[in-house]
VOGU-3710 file (C-alpha; in Angstrom, 3 decimals, decimal comma):
1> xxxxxxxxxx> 15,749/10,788/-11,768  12,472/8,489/-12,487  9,129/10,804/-11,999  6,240/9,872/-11,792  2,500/11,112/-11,161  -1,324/10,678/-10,175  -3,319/12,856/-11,778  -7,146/12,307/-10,614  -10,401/14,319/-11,722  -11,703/15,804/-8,238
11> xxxxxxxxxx> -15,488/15,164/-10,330  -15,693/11,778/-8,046  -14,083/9,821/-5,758  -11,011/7,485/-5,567  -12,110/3,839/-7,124  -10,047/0,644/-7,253  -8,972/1,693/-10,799  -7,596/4,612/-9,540  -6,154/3,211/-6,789  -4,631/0,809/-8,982
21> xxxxxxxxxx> -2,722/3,373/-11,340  -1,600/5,353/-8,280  -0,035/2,587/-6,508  1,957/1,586/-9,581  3,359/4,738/-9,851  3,899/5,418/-6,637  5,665/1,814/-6,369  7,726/2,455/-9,198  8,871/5,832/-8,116  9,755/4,389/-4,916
31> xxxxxxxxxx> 11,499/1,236/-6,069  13,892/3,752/-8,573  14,415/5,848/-5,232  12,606/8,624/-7,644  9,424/11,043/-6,756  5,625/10,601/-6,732  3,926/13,589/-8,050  0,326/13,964/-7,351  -1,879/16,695/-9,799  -5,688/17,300/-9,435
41> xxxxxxxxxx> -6,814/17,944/-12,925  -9,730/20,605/-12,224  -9,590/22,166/-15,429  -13,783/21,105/-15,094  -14,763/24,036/-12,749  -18,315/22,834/-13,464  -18,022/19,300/-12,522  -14,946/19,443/-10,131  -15,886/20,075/-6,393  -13,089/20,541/-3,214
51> xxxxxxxxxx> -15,499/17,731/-1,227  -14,192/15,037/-4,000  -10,591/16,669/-4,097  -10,573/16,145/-0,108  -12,377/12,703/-0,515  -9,178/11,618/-3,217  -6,717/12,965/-0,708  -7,997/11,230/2,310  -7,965/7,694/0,337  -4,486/8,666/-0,745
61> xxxxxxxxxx> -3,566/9,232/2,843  -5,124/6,063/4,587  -3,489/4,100/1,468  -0,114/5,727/2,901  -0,062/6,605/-0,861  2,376/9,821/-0,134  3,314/12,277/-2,351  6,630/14,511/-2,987  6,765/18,677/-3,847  3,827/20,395/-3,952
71> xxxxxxxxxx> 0,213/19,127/-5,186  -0,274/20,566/-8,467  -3,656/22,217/-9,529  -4,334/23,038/-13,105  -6,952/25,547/-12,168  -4,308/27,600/-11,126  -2,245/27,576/-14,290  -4,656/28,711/-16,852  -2,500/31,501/-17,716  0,600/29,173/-18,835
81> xxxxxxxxxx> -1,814/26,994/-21,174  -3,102/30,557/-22,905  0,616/31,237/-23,312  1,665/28,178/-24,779  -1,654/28,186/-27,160  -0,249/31,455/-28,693  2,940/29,977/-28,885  1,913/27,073/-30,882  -0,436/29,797/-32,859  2,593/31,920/-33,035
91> xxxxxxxxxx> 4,314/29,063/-34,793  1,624/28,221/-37,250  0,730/24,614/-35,165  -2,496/25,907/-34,085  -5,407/28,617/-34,976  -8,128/29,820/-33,511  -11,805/28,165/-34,642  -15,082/29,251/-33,519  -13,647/30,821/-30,247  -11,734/27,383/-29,193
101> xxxxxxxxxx> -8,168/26,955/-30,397  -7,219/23,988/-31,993  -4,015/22,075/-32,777  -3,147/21,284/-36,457  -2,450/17,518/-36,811  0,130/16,808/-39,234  -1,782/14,876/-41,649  1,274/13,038/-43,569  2,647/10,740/-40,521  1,879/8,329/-38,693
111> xxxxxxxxxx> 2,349/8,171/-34,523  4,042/5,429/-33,006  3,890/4,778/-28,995  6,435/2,991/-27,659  5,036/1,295/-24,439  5,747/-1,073/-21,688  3,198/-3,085/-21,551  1,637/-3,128/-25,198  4,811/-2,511/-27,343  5,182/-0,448/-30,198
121> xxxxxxxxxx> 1,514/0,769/-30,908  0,925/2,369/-34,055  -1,989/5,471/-34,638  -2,589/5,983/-38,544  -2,717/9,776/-39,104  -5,859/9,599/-40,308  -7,160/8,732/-37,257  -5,964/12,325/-35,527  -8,467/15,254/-36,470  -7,241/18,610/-35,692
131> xxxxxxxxxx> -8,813/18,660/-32,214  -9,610/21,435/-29,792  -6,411/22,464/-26,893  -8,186/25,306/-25,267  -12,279/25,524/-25,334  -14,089/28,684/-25,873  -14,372/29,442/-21,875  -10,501/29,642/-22,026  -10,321/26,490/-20,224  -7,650/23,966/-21,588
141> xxxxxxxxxx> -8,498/20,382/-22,644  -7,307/17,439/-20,984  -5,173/16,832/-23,836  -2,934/20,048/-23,869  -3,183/20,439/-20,241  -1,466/17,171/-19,382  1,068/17,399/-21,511  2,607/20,466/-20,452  2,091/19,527/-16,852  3,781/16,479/-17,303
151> xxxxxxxxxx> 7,017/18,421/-19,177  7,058/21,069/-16,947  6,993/18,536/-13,457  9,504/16,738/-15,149  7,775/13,577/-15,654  9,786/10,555/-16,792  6,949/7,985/-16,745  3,312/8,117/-17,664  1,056/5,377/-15,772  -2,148/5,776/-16,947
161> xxxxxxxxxx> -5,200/3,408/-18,110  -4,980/1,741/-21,546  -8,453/3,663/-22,307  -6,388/6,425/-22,878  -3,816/4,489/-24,978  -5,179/6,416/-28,489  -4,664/9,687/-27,062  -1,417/9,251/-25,977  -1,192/9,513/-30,045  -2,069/13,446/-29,920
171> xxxxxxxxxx> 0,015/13,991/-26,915  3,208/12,692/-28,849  1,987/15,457/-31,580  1,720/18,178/-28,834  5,291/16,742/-27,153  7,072/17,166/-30,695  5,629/20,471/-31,498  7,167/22,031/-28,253  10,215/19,729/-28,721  9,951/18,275/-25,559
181> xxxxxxxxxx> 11,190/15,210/-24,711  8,984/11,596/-25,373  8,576/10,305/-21,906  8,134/6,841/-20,947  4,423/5,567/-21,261  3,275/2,118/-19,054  -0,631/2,249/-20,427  -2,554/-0,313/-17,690  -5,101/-3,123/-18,798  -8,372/-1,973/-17,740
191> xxxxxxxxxx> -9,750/-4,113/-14,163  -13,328/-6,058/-14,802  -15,853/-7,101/-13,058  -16,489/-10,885/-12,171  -18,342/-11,445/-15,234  -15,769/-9,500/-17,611  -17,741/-6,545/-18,230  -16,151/-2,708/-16,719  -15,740/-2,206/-13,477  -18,517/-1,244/-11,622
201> xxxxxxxxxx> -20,355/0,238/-8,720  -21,874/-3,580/-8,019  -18,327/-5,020/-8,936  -16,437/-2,929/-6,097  -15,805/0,155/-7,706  -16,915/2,549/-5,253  -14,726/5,400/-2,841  -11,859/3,407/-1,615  -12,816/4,911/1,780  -16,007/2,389/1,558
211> xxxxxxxxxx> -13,324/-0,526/2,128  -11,583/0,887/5,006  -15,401/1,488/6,751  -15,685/-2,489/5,771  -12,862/-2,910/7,994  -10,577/-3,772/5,516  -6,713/-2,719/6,263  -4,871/-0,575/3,890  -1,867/-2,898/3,085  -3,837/-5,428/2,673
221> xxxxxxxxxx> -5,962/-3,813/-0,128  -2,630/-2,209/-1,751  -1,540/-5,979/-1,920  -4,995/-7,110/-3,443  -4,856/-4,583/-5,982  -0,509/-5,164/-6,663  -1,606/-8,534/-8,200  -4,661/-7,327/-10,023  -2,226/-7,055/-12,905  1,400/-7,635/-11,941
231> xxxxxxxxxx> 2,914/-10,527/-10,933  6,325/-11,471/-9,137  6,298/-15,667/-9,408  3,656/-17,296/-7,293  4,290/-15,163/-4,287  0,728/-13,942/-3,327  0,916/-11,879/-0,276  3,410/-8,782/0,174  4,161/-6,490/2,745  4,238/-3,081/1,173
241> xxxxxxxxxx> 8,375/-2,783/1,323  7,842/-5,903/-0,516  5,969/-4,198/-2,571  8,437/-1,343/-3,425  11,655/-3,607/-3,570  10,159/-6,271/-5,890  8,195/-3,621/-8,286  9,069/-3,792/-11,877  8,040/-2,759/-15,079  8,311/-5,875/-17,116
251> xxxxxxxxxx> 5,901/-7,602/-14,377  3,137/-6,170/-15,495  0,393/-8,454/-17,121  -1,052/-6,883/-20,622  -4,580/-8,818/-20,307  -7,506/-7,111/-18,114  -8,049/-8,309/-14,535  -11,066/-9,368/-12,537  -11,948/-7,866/-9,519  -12,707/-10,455/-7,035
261> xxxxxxxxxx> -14,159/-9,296/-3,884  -13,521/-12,774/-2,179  -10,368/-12,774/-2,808  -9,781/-9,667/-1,429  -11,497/-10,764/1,762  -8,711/-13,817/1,605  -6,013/-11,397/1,199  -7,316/-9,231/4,231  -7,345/-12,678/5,870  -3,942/-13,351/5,591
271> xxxxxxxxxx> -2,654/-9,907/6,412  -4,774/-10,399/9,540  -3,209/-13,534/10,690  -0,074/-12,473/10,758  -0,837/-8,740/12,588  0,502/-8,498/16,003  -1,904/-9,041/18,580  -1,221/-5,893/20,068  -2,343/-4,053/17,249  -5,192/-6,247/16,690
281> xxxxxxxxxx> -6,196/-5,519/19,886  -5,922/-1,887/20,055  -7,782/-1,838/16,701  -11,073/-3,599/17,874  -10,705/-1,169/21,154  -11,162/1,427/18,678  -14,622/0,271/17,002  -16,066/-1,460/20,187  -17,463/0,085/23,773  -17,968/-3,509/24,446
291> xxxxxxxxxx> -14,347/-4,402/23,848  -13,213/-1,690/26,031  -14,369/-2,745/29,373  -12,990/-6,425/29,039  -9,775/-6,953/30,701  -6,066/-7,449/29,069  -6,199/-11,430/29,865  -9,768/-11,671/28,374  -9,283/-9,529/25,329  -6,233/-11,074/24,423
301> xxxxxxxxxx> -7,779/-14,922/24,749  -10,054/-13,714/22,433  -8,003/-12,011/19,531  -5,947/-15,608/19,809  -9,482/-17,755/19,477  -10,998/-15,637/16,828  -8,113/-13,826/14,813  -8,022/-16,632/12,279  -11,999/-16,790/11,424  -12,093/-13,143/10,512
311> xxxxxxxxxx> -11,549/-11,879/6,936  -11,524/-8,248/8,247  -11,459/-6,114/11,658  -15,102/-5,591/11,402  -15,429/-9,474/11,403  -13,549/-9,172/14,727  -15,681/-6,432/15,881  -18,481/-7,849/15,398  -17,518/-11,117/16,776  -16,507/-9,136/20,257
321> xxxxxxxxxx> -19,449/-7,565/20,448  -21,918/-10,469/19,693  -19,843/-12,662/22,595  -19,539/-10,385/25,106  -22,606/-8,422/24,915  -25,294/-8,412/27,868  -28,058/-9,868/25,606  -27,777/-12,698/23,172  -29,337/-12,203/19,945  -30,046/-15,355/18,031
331> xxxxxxxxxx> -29,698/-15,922/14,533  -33,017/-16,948/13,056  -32,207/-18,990/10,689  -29,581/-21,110/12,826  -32,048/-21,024/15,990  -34,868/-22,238/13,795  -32,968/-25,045/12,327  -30,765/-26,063/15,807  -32,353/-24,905/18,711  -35,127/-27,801/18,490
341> xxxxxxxxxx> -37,155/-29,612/21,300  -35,464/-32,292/21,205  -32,436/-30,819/22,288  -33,447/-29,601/25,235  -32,547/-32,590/27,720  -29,376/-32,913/26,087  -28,559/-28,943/26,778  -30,282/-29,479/30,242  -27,400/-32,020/31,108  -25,075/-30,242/29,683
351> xxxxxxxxxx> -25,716/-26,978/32,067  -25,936/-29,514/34,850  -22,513/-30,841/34,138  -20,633/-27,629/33,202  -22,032/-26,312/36,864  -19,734/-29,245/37,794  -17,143/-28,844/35,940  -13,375/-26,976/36,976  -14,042/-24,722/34,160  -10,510/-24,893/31,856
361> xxxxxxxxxx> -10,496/-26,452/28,563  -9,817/-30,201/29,455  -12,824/-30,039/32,040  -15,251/-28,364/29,823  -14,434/-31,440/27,060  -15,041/-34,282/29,334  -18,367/-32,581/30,809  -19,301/-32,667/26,890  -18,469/-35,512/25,956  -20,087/-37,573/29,385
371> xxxxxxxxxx> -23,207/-35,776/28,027  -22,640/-36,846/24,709  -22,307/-40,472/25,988  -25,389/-40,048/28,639  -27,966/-39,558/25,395  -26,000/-41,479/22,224  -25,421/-38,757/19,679  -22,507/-37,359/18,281  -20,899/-34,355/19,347  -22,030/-32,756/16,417
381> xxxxxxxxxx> -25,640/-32,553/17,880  -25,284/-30,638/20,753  -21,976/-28,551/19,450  -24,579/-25,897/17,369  -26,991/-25,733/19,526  -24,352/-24,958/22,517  -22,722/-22,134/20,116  -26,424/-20,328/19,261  -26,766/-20,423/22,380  -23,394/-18,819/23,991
391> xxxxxxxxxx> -22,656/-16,345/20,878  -25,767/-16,134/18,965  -24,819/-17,898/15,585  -22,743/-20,932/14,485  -19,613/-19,331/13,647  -17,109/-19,623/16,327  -13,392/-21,544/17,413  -13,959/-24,892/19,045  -16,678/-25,286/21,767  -14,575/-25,297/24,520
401> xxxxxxxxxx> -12,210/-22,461/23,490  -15,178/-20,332/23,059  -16,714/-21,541/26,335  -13,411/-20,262/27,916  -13,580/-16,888/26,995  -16,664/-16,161/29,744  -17,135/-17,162/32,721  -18,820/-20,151/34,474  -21,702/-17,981/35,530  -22,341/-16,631/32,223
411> xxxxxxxxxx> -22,538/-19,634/29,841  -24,280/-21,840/31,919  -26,872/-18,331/32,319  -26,976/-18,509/28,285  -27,688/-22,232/27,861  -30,674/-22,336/30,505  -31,798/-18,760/28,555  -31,520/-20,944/25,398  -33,279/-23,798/26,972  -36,299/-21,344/28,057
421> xxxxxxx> -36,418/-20,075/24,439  -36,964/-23,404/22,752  -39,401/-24,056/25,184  -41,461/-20,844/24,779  -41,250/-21,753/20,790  -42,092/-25,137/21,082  -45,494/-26,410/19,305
//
């Protein structure tokens, strides 16, 4: 049976390169119909703290990331690495050096790792020191921990980043001085930051959970980060059984990846469009007091005007709450540039004629467009100015879809409000 594992340092929280190696194994685990082991490597009692370990397990959790058997913790196994030390010690493979016991590298061989991505990579054995298993504290290294962790869960297949692609080298030494079996290793091209460089905090590399507050949905991100090295043809956007059921191996790309926080957004975007409206609109329920006191008709009209302009919930959210709120705040920089003196006739008619109008979609265009007609000017220079005005910024479906989402009472209300404005700012 295919095992695999995610083994994360609780010293920090869960970034997209984390993210990244965990959904790969848990993908490929799945797609085998295999297990996903999950170990927190706190052999660091300094640095490791139980607010990161939660912080890892919550990401894990919104991901839908879900782990089989029991979560492993090496802090509680201390006694097994001692054991196996004096085994190896025992055995003449390792001996004790300034209080920390180290491993004795055979110095006549060289290591070959065999691995999915990168091929056959070979590590002279010149390169491999005799280094240090368990420290003078009595804690064990990453090095010896891992590999008996991984032997003793049963592991078939190693994900891990290609930064650790060398040590996998001294891990092959351990493996063949316990005689345990040479697992599979899939080492994974490092992601980078727009301009090549690692990953960073200003790239995007920050607690996963910071993308779920940006109102970013979970399957959406898990797709994002699928194709940030792995590939399946063209096809761009994947539910996450899609996911598991196309998930292979030999799809995986051996050149780094960008991060790309746009398209991300894009991604989000897509995933959006195609959510039930139900869903869409019990999620915006959730985030806005505003959105809960509009009716089922009115709510819904809106998720159907708006669900296509929003890269992410919070987009929608936001939208909601700028629309339907008591008070209108403009945005400066689109006030200052439409809401001018010289449209203030043209919006004057146009409150006049909406008062008129039978107030569905067909009326609302001719009352426009008679305006339009009444002054000579292009629908283009009242449309702005009539959006500032009615949602507070330019950004909204057409005019009179966006009209028809309030009533009568209340647009005409915001276009004589806007009217007042440019007069009280008028030189």
């Amino acid at each position: 049976m295919v095992k695999t594992r995610f083994a994360p340092s609780p010293s920090g929280y869960l970034h997209i390169g984390g993210v990244r190696t965990a959904l790969y194994a848990w993908l490929f685990a799945r797609n085998q119909g295999g297990k996903f082991l999950l170990r927190i490597e706190d052999t660091d009692v300094e640095r490791s703290t139980e607010e990161s370990k939660l912080s890892i397990l919550e990401g894990l959790k919104w991901l839908g990331l879900n782990h089989d058997e029991e979560i492993i913790h090496q802090s509680e196994r201390f006694e097994i690495y001692k054991e196996k030390a004096n085994e190896l010690i025992s055995e003449g493979k390792a001996y004790e050096s300034e209080g920390a016991i180290r491993f004795k590298s055979d110095p006549s061989s060289n290591v070959i790792i065999s691995d999915h991505v990168f091929g056959d990579v070979e590590v002279n054995a010149d390169e491999l020191d005799d280094f240090i298993i368990m420290r003078s504290n009595g804690a064990p290294t990453y090095h010896f921990a891992v590999v008996i962790d991984d032997y003793e869960s049963g592991i078939t297949h190693i994900m891990r980043g290609d930064d650790h692609l060398k040590n996998t080298a001294r891990h092959i030494q351990l493996m063949e001085a316990f005689n345990y079996p040479i697992p599979d290793f899939i080492h994974l091209p490092m992601i980078l930051g727009p301009d090549g460089s690692r990953l960073s905090k200003r790239h995007g590399a920050m607690n996963v959970l910071h993308y779920k507050d940006e109102g970013f949905s979970s399957e959406a991100l898990l797709n994002y980060l699928v194709r940030l090295g792995w590939s399946k043809g063209d096809k761009e956007i994947f539910s996450v059984q899609e996911m598991i059921d196309g998930f292979d191996l030999s799809g995986i790309n051996k050149s780094s990846a960008k991060f790309d926080i746009e398209k991300l957004r894009w991604v989000n975007q897509q995933h959006l469009m195609h959510t039930n409206n139900d869903q869409l609109k019990l999620m915006v329920v959730t985030e806005s007091e505003i959105a809960k006191n509009l009716n089922d008709e009115t709510l819904s009209n809106f998720i159907d005007a708006y669900k296509n302009r929003a890269n992410t919930i919070n987009d929608l959210v936001s939208s909601c709450d700028s629309l339907f709120s008591d008070v209108i705040n403009y945005d400066e920089a689109s006030a200052e540039k439409f809401l001018k003196k010289k449209i203030i006739s043209p919006l004057e008619d146009v409150a006049d004629a909406l008062k008129n109008s039978d107030w569905n979609q067909e009326s609302i265009s001719v009352a426009l467009k008679s305006v339009c007609e009444k002054h000579e000017i292009g629908f283009g220079k009242i449309g702005q100015p009539i959006r500032i005005a009615v949602t507070g910024g330019t950004q909204s479906p057409s005019i009179d879809q966006t009209l028809m989402l309030l009533d009568q009472e209340t647009v005409i209300d915001r276009i004589e409000t806007a009217i007042a404005y440019i007069k009280g700012n008028s030189k």
